[in-house]
C-alpha positions as CSV (number, residue, x, y, z in Angstrom):
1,X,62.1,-17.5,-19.2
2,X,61.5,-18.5,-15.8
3,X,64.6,-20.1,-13.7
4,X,65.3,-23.5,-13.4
5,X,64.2,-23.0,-9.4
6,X,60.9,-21.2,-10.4
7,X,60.3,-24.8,-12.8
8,X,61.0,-26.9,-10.2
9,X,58.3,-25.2,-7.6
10,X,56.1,-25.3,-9.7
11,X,56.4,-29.2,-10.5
12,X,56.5,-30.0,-7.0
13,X,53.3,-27.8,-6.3
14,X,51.5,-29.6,-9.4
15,X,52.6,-32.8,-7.8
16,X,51.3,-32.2,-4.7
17,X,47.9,-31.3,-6.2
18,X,47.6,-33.9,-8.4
19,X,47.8,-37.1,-5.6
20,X,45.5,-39.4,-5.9
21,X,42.4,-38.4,-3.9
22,X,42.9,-40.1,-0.6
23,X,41.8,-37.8,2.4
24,X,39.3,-36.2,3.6
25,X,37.1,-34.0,2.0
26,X,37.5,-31.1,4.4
27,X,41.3,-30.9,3.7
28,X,40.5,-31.1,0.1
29,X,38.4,-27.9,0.0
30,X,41.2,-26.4,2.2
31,X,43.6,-27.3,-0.7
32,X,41.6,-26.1,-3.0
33,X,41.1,-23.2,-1.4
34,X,44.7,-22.3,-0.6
35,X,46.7,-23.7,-2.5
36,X,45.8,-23.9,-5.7
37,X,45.4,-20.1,-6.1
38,X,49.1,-20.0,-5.3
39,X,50.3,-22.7,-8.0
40,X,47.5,-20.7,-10.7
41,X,49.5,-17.4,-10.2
42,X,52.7,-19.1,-10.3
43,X,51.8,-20.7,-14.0
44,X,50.4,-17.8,-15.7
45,X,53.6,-16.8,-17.0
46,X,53.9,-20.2,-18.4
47,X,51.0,-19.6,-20.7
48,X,50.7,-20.1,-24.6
49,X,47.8,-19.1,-26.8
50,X,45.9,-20.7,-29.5
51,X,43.8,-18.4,-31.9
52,X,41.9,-19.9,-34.8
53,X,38.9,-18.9,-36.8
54,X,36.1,-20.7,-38.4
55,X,34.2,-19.0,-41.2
56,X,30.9,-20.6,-43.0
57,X,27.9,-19.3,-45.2
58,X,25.1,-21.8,-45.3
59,X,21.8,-21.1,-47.3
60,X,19.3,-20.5,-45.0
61,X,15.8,-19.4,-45.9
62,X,12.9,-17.4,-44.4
63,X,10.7,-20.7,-44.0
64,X,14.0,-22.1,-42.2
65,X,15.2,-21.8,-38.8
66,X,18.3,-21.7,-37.4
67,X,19.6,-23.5,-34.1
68,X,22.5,-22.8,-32.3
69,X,23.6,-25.4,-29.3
70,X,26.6,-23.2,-27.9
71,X,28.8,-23.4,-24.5
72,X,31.8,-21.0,-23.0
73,X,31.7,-18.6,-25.5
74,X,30.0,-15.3,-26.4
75,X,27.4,-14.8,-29.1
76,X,26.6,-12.1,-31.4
77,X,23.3,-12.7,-34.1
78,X,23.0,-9.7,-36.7
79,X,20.3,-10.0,-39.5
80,X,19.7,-9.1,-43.1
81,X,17.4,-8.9,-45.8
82,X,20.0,-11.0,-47.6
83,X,19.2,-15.0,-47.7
84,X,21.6,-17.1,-46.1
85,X,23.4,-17.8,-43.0
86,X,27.2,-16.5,-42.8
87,X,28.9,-16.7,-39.6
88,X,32.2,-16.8,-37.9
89,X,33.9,-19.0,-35.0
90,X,36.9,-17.5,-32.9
91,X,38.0,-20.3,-31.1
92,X,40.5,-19.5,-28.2
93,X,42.8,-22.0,-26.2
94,X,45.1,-21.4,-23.4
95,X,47.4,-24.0,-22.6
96,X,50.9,-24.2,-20.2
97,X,52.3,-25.2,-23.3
98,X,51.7,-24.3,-27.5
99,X,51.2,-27.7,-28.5
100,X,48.6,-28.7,-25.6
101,X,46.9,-25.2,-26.5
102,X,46.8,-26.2,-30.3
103,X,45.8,-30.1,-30.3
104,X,43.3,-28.8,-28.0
105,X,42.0,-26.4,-30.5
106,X,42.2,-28.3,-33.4
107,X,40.0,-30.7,-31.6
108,X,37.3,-28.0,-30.9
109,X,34.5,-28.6,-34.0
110,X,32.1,-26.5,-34.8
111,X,29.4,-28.9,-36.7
112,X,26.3,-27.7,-39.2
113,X,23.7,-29.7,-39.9
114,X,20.9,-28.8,-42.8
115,X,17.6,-30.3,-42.7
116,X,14.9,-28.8,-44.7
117,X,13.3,-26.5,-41.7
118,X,16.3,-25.7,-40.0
119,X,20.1,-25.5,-39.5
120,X,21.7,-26.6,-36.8
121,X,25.1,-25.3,-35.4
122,X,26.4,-27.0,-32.4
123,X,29.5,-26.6,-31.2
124,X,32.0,-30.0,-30.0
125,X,34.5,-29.6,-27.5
126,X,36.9,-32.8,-26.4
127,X,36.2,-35.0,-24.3
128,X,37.7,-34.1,-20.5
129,X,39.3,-36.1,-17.8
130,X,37.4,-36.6,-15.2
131,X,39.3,-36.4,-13.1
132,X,39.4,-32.7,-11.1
133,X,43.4,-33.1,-10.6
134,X,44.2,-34.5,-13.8
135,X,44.1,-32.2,-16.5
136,X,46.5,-29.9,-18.0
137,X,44.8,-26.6,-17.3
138,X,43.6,-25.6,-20.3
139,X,41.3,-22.6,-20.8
140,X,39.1,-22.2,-23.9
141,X,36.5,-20.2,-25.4
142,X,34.6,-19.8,-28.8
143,X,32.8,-16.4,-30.1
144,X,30.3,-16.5,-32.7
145,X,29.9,-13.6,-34.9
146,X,26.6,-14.7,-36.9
147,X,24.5,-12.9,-40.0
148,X,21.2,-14.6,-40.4
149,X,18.0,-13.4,-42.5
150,X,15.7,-11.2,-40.1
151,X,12.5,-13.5,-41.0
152,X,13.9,-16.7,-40.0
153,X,12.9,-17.8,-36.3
154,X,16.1,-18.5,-33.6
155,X,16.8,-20.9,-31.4
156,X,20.2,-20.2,-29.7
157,X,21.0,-21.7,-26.3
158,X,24.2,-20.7,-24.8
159,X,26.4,-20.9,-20.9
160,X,29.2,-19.0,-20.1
161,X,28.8,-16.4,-22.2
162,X,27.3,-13.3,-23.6
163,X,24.2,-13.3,-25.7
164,X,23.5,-10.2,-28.1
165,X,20.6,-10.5,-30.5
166,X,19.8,-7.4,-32.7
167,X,16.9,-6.5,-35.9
168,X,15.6,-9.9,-35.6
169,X,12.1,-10.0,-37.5
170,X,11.2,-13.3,-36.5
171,X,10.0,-15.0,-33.3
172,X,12.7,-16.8,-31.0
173,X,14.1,-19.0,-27.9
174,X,17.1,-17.6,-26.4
175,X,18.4,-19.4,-23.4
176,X,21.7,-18.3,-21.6
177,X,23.7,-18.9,-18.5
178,X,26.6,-16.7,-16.9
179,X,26.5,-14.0,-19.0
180,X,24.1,-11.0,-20.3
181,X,21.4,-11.2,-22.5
182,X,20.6,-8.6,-25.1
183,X,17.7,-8.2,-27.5
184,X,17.3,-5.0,-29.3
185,X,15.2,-3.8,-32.0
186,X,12.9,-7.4,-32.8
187,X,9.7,-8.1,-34.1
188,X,7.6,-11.1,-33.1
189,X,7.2,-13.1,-30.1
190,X,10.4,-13.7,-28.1
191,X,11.1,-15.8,-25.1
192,X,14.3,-15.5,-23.4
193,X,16.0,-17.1,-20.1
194,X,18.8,-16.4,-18.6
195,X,20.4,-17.0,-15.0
196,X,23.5,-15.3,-13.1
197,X,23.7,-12.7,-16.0
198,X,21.3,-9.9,-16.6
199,X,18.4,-9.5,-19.3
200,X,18.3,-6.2,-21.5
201,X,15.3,-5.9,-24.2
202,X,15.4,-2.6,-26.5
203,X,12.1,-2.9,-28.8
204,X,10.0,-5.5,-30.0
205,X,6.7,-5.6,-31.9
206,X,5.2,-9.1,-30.4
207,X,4.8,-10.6,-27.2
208,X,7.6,-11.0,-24.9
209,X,8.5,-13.8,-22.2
210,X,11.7,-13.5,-19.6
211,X,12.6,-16.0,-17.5
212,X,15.8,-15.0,-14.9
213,X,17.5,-15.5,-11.8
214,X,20.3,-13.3,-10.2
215,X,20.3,-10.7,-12.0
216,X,18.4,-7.3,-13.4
217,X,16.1,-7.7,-16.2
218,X,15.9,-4.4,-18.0
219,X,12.7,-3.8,-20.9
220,X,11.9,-0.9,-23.0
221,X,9.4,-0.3,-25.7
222,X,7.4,-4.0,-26.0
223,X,4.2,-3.5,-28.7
224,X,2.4,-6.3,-27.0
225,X,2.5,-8.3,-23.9
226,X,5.0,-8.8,-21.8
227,X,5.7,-11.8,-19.0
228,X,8.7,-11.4,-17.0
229,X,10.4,-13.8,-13.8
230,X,13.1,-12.9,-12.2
231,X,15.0,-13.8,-8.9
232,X,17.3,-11.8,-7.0
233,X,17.9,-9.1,-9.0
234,X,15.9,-5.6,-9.6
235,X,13.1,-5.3,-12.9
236,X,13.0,-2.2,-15.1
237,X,10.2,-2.1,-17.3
238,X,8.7,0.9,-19.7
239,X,6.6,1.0,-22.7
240,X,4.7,-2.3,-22.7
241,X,1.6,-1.7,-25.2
242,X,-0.9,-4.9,-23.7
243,X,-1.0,-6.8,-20.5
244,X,2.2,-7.1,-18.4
245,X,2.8,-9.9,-15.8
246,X,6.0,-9.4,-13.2
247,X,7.3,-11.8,-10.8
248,X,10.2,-11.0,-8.9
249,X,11.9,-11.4,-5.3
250,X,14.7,-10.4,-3.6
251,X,15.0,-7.1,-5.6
252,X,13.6,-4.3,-6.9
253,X,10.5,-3.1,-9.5
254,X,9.8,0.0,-11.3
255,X,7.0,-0.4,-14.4
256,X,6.5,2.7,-16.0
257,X,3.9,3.5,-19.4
258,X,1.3,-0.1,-19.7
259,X,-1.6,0.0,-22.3
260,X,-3.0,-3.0,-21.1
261,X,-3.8,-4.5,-17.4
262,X,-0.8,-4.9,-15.0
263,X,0.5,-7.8,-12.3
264,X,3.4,-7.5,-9.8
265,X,4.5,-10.1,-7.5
266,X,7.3,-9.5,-5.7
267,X,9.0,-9.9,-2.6
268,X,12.1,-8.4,-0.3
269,X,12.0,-5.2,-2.8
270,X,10.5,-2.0,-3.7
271,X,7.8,-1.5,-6.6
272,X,7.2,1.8,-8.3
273,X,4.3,2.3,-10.7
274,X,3.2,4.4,-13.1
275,X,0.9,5.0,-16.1
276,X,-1.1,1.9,-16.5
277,X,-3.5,2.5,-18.9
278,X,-5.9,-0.5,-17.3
279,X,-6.0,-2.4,-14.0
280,X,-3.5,-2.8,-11.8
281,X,-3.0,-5.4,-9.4
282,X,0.4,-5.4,-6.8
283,X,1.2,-8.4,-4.2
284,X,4.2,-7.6,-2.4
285,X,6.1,-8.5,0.5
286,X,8.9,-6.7,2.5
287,X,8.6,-3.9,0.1
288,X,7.2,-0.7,0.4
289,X,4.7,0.1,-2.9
290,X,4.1,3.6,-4.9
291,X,1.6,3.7,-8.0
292,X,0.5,7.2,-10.0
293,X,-2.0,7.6,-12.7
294,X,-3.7,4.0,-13.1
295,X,-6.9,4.6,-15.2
296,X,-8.6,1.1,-14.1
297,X,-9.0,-0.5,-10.8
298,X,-5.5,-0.9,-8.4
299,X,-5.0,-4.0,-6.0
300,X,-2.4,-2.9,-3.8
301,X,-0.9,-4.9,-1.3
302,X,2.2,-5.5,1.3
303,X,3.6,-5.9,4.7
304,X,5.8,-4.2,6.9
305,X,6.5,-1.3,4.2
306,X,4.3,1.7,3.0
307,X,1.8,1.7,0.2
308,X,1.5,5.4,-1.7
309,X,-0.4,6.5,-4.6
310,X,-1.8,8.9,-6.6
311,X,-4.4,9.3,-9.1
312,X,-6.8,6.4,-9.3
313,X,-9.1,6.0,-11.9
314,X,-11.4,3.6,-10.4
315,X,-11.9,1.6,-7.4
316,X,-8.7,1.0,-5.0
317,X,-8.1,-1.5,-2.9
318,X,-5.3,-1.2,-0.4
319,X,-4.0,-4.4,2.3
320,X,-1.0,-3.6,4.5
321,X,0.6,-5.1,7.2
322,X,2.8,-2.9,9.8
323,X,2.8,-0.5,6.8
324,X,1.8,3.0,6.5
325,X,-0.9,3.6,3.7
326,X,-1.4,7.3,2.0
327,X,-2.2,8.4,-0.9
328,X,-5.0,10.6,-2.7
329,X,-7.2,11.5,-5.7
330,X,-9.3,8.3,-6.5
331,X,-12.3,7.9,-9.1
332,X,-14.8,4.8,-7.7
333,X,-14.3,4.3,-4.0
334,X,-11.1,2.9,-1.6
335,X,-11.0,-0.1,0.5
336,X,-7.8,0.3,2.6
337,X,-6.5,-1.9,5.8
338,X,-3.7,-1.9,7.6
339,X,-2.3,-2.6,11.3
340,X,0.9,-0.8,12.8
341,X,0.7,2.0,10.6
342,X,-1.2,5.0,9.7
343,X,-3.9,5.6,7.1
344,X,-4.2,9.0,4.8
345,X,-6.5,9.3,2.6
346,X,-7.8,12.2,0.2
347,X,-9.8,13.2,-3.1
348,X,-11.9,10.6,-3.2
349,X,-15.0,9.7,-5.5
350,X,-17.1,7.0,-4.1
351,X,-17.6,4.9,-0.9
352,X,-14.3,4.8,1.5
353,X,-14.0,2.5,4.2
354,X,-11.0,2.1,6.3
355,X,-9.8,-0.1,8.8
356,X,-6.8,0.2,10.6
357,X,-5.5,-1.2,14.3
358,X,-2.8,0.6,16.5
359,X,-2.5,3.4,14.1
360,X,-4.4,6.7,13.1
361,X,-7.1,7.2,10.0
362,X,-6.9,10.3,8.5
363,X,-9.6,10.5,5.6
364,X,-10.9,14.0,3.9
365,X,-12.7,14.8,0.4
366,X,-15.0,12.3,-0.2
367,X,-17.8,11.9,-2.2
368,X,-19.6,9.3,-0.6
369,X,-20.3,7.5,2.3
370,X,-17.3,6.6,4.9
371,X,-16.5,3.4,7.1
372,X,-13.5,4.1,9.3
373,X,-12.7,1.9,12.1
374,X,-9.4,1.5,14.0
375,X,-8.0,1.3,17.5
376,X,-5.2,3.3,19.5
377,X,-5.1,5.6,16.8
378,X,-6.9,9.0,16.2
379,X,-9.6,9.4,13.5
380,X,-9.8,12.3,11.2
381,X,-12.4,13.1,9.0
382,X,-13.1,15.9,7.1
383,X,-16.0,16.3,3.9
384,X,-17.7,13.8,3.8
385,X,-20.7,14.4,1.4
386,X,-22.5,11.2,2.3
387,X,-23.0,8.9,5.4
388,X,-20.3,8.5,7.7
389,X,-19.5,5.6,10.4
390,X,-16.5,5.7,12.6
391,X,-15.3,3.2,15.1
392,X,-12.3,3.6,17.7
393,X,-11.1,2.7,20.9
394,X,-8.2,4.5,22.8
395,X,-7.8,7.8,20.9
396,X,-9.6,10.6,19.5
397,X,-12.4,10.8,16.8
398,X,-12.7,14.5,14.7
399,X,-15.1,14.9,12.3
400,X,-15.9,17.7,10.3
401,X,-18.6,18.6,7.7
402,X,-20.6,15.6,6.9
403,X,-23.7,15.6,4.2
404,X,-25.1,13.1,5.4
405,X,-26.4,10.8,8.7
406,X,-23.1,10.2,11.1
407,X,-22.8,7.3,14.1
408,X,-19.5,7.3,15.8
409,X,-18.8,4.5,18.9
410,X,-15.5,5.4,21.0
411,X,-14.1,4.1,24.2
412,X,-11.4,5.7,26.4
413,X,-10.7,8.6,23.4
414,X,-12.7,12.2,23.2
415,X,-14.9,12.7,20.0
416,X,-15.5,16.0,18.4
417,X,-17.7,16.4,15.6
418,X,-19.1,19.8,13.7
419,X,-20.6,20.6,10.5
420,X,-22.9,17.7,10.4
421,X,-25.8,18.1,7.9
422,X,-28.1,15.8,9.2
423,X,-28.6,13.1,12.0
424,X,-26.1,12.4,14.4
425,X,-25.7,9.0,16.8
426,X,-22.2,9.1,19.4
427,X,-21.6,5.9,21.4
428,X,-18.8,6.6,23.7
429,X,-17.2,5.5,27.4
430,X,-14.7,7.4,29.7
431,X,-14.9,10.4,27.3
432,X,-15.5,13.8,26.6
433,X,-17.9,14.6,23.3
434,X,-17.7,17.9,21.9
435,X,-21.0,18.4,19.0
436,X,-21.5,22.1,17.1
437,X,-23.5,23.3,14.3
438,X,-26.0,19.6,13.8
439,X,-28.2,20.0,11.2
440,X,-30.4,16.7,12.2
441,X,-31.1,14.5,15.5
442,X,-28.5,14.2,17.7
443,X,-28.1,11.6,20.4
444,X,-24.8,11.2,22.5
445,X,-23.9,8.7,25.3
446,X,-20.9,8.5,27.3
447,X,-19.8,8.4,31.1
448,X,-16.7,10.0,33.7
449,X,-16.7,12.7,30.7
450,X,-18.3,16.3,29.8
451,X,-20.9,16.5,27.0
452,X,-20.9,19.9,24.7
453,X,-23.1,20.6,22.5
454,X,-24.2,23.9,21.0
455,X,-26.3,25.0,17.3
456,X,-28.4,21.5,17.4
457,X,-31.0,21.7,14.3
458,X,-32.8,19.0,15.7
459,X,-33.8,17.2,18.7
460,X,-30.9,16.7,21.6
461,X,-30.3,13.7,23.5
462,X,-27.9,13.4,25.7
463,X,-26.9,10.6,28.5
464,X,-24.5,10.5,30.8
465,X,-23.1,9.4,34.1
466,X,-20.5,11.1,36.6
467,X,-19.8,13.4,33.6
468,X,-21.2,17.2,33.2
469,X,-23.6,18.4,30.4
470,X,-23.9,21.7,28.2
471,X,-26.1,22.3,25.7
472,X,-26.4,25.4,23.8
473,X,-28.6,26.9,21.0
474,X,-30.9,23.8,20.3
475,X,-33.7,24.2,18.0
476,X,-35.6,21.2,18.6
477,X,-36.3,19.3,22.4
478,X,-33.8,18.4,24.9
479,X,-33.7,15.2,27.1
480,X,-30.5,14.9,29.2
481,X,-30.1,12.1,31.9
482,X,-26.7,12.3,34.2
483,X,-25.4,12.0,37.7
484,X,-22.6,13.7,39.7
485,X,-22.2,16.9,37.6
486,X,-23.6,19.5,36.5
487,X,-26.1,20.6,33.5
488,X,-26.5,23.6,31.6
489,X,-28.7,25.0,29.4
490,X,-28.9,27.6,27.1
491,X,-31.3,29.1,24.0
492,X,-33.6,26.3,24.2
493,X,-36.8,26.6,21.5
494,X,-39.0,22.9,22.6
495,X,-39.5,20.6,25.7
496,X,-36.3,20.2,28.1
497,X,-36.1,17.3,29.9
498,X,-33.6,17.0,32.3
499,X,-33.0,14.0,34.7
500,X,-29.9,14.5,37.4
501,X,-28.7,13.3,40.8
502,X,-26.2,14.9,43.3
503,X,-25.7,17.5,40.1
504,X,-26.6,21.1,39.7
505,X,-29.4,22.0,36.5
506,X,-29.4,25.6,35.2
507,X,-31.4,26.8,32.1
508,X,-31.6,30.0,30.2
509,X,-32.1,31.6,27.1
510,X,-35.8,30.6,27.0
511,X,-37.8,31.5,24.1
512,X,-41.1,30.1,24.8
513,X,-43.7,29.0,22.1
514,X,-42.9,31.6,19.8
515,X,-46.1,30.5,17.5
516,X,-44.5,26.9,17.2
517,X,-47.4,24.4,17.7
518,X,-45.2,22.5,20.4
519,X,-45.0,23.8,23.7
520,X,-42.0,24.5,25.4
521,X,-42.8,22.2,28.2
522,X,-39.8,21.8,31.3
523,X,-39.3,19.0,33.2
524,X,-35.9,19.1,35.4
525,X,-35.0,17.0,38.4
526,X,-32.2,16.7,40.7
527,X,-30.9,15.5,44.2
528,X,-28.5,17.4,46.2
529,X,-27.7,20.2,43.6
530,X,-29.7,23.9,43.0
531,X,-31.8,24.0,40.1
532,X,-32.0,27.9,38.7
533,X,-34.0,28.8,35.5
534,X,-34.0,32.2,33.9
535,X,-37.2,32.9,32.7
536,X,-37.7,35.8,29.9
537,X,-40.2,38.4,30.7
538,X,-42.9,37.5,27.3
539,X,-42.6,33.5,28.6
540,X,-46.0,31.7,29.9
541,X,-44.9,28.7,32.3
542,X,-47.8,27.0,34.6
543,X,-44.6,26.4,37.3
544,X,-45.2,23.7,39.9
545,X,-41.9,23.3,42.1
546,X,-41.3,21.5,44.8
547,X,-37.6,20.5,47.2
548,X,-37.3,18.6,50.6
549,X,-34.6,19.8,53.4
550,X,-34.8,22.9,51.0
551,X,-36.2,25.8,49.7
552,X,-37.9,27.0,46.5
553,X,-37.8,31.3,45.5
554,X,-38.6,33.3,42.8
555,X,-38.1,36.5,41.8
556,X,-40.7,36.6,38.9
557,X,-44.1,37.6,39.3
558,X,-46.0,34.1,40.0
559,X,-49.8,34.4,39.7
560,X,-50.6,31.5,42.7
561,X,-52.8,28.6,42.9
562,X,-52.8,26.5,45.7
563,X,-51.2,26.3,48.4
564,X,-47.1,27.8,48.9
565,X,-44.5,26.8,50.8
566,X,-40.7,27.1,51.8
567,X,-40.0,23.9,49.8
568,X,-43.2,23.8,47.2
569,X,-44.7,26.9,45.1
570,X,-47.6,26.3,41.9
571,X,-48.6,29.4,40.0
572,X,-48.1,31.0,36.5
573,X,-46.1,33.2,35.0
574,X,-47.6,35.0,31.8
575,X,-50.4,33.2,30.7
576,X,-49.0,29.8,31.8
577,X,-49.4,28.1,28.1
578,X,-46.2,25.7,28.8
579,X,-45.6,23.3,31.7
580,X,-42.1,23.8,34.3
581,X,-42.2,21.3,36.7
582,X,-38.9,21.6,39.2
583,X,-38.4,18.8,41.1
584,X,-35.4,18.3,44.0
585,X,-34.3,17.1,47.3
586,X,-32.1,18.3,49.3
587,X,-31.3,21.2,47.0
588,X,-32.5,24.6,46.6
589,X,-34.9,25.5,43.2
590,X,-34.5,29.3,41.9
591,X,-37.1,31.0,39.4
592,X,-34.7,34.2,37.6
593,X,-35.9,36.9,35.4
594,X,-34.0,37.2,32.2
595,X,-32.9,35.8,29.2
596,X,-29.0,35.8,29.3
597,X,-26.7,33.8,31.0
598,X,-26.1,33.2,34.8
């Protein structure tokens, strides 16, 4: 027993409490706040209990359902093969006092009501004072313990409390509130809701719809569809046999083993994934994305996280925003955009195209034709068996081994391509181009940059401005215009055209007509710069050269016709089958014997 002084304080604080509501609400909350913890502690030892079960079996068929309107209080529903509904009420009352605790309880009434589709169980509490400072403090509760037949359908709805559902063969309507939400082990189609309390589902053969807000929804094994809603709290799904549909936010979302098509919204959380036996479509936001093994189509998208994946079956489709974007092995062609973050991409059957914006594209193994465009951010690309088209501005372009016809355009960023199977088309500014091994056409343009190219199949065409020019091995003819720098040029089979100012020319490596039926013809001229050409001993050239403020020499053998000067010589060299015609000013012009470099 408490003393007579512990009584007393514990009046006066209940006192205080328990004026009539005449100030502000500010200092109310304050009391509330302060206070009434205080007098709360002081009481429990003041407490009396009030325990009383309620007991009932009510016939209840497979054609009938049952209904249970329920409030503070946990639930429990177990089923049978048996007919009928048996169930059990443990009402609890805590009261300052034994008799408030048990004319409480006695008042509590649990009421059934039979109609010929359904029975009703409702539980009845008293009636409360309204008044927030006016009751005795009284604590109650009721747990149902029920045993229903497994056919007969459920509607329960319960708050403030558990729910715990089990072997129920029947379709149902569980709604809770403050408290968790089990379902294990059902068969047909099942809707449940629940909010501040989480959601668990264990087995069901049928459809299945969750509705919840702050808290985790957990599923496992569903032989059907499933629809799921959530709200600030992370979704765990696995083993859904048809089409699943998840919305969440503010949490989580892993989805694991789907037989049917797949759709995540979610938002402020991570989603994971995996084993979708269909399409699969992800909206996210605030959360970074990883999916593995989809057989159907993917729809992947977020901001300011990453998107992975991994195993594709057919066609992906990736949007990201400040988000990184890799992934690899895909079955019918990628679509992928991002900004802020890099893209990296691999293993892919079908058609690729990239686009990206302050941040790199990395793309190898594809089967197809490639579209890759971004902008201070290198491009990589690497087997591409098809077409390939690459934009960039402010960084690098590197390509490597292409099937098919390849255009790159680049501003302020050096491009370097090899391996190219057929045509090539380069569109750059302020930057060096680096070409080897083209197996078609090649044309590049840039300026203020150097221009190397060496083992051209085809034609080369190179202009440029302020920027020097190489050109090695080409098999086909060779235009080059520049300005301000200096060309070479090496192992040469066709025509060479080469058209420079203030910039040196040199040529070697001259094989002549060698039976082709196009003839070698040269035509190089420059300002303020030498021009030397090597000339191989079996060559023809008909050689007309001419220079001002200059002079023109030769150390080959020149059978003459016309006239000869310091600055001007025309003659042949072999039999003369192919045109050379050297033109300058104010810069000397040199004829070398020889085949090899300078």
């Amino acid at each position: 027993m408490k003393s007579e002084k512990d009584n007393s304080s514990i009046v006066r604080c209940e006192k205080w409490i328990m004026q009539p509501p005449g100030t502000k609400l500010l200092l109310l909350i304050v009391v509330l706040c302060t206070v009434a913890p205080a007098c709360r502690s002081i009481s429990e030892g003041f407490r009396e209990e009030y325990r009383k079960d309620f007991t009932k079996t009510v016939p209840l068929q497979a054609n009938q359902s049952l209904r249970l309107d329920h409030r503070f209080g946990n639930v429990v529903v177990h089923t049978s093969t048996v007919p009928g509904l048996q169930m059990k009420a443990s009402i609890r009352v805590s009261a300052r006092s034994k008799e408030d605790a048990a004319r409480f309880g006695d008042q509590i009434v649990i009421n059934v009501e039979q109609s010929p589709d359904s029975v009703t169980v409702r539980t009845e509490y008293p009636e409360q004072i309204s008044d927030l400072f006016s009751n005795r403090n009284i604590s109650y509760s009721v747990d149902y313990e029920i045993n229903m037949p497994e056919s007969a359908p459920l509607q329960l709805t319960n708050r403030f409390g558990s729910v715990a559902v089990s072997d129920l063969k029947a379709a149902s309507s569980i709604e809770n509130s403050h408290g968790p939400l089990t379902f294990r082990n059902g068969n047909g189609s099942q809707h449940l809701e629940n909010s501040f309390g989480g959601v668990e589902v264990d087995h069901n053969v049928g459809n299945v719809s969750i509705i919840n807000t702050n808290s985790f929804v957990k599923v496992r094994q569903v032989e059907g569809s499933l629809s799921l809603r959530n709200r600030f709290g992370t979704v765990t799904v696995s083993g859904i046999r048809d089409a699943t549909d998840i919305k969440n936010s503010n949490g989580d979302v892993e989805l694991v083993d789907v037989g049917g098509n797949a759709s995540i919204h979610n938002a402020f959380g991570s989603v994971s994934v995996s084993d979708i036996r269909g399409n699969l479509t992800v909206n996210n936001n605030n959360g970074a994305v990883d999916t593995r093994n989809v057989t159907g189509t993917a729809e992947l998208e977020t901001s300011f996280s990453p998107i992975t994946f991994h195993d594709i079956g057919q066609k992906l489709t990736c949007t990201a925003n400040n988000g990184r974007i890799s992934g690899s092995k895909v079955g019918s062609g990628a679509q992928l955009e991002t900004s802020f973050g890099s893209i990296e991409l691999s293993d892919v059957t079908g058609d690729v195209v990239a686009q990206n914006s302050n941040g790199k594209v990395s793309v190898q193994d594809v089967r197809g034709n490639a579209s890759l465009k971004t902008s201070f951010g290198e491009i990589q690309a690497t087997n591409i068996s098809g077409n390939a088209n690459l934009t960039n501005s402010n960084a690098t372009v590197t390509i490597k081994n292409v099937g098919g016809k390849t255009e790159i355009r680049n501003t302020f960023g050096k491009v370097d391509a090899s391996d190219i199977q057929k045509d090539i088309r380069i569109f750059s500014g302020n930057a060096g181009i680096t070409l080897a091994r083209i197996g078609g056409d090649t044309y590049a343009k840039t300026n203020f940059a150097m221009v190397d190219a060496e083992e051209i199949a085809g034609n080369l065409t190179i202009e440029n401005s302020n920027g020097a020019v190489r050109a090695n091995s080409a098999k086909g003819g060779v235009g080059i215009t520049t300005s301000f720098a200096p060309v070479s040029i090496r192992g040469v089979s066709g025509p060479i055209d080469v058209l420079n100012q203030n910039g040196s020319i040199e040529v070697a490596g001259l094989t002549g007509r060698s039976n082709s039926t196009l003839c070698g013809n040269i035509t190089l001229k420059t300002s303020f710069a030498p021009i030397r050409v090597r000339v191989p001993d079996n060559a023809g050239f008909a050689v007309t050269a001419r220079t001002s403020s200059a002079k023109v020499s030769s150390d080959i053998p020149l059978t003459i016709a016309g006239t000869t000067s310091a600055e001007s010589i025309s003659g042949k060299i072999g039999n003369g089958e192919c045109q050379m015609t050297l033109t300058n000013s104010n810069g000397n012009i040199e004829l070398l014997r020889g085949f090899g470099k300078f």
